[in-house]
C-alpha positions in Angstrom: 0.0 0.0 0.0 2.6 2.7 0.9 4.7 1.5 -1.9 2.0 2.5 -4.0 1.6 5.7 -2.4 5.2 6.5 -3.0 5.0 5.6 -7.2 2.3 8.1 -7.2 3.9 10.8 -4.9 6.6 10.5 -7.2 4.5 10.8 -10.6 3.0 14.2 -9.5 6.2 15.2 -8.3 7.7 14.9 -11.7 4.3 16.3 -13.4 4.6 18.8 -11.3 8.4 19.6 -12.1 7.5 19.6 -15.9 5.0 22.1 -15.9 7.0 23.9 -13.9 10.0 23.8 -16.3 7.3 24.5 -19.2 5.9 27.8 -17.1 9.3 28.9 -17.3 10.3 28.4 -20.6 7.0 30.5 -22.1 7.7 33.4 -19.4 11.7 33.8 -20.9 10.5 33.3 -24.1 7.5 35.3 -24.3 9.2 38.1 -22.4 11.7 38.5 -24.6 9.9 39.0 -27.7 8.8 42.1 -27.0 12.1 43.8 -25.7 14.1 42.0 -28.9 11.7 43.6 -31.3 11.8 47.0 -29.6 15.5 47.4 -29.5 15.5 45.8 -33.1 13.2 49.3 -34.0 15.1 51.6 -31.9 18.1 50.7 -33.5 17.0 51.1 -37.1 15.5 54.4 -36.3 18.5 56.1 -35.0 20.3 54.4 -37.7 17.6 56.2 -39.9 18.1 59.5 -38.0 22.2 59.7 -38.1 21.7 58.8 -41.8 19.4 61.7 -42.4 21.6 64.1 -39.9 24.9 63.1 -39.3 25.9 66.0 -37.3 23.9 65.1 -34.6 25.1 61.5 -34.3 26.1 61.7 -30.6 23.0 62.9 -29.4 21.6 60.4 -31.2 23.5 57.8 -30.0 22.7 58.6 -26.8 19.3 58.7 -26.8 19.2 55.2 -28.7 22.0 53.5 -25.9 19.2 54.7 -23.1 16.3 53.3 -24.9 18.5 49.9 -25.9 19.2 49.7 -22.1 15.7 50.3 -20.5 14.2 47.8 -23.4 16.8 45.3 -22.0 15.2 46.1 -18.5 12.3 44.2 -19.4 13.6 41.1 -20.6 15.2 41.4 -17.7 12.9 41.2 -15.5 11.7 38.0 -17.5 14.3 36.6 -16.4 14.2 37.4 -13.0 10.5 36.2 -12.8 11.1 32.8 -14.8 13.9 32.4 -11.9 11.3 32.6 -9.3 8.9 30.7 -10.8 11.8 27.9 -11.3 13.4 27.9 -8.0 10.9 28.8 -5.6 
């Protein structure tokens, strides 16, 4: 009887750890789309701008690193989430 107990303990247990895994494989993924694609647009744009106006590259540049960086934030914090959802 408690054998049988166990065998099912441990099939939930391994259910449970591959919807787990699954959970956090969607949350990367699907939180990364979005900041991929916007820094993929940022970047053309202020490729697009220095193109049209070269003199004001740096300020440019600048603008776009900021964006780059705060987009990155995001996926970041998809990461930081999936990590939660995976360890705790």
């Amino acid at each position: 009887m408690s054998a049988e107990i166990a065998v099912e303990a441990a099939q939930s247990a391994v259910q449970a750890t591959s919807n787990t895994n699954m959970v956090v494989g969607l949350t990367i993924a699907l939180g990364s789309l979005a900041p991929a694609a916007a820094i993929g647009l940022i970047v053309s744009k202020a490729l697009e701008a220095i193109g049209r106006n070269p003199e004001a590259a740096s300020k440019v540049q600048t603008v776009m690193i900021l964006g780059v960086a705060f987009a990155e934030a995001i996926a970041i914090y998809s990461l930081v989430v999936a990590l939660i959802l995976k360890f705790v």
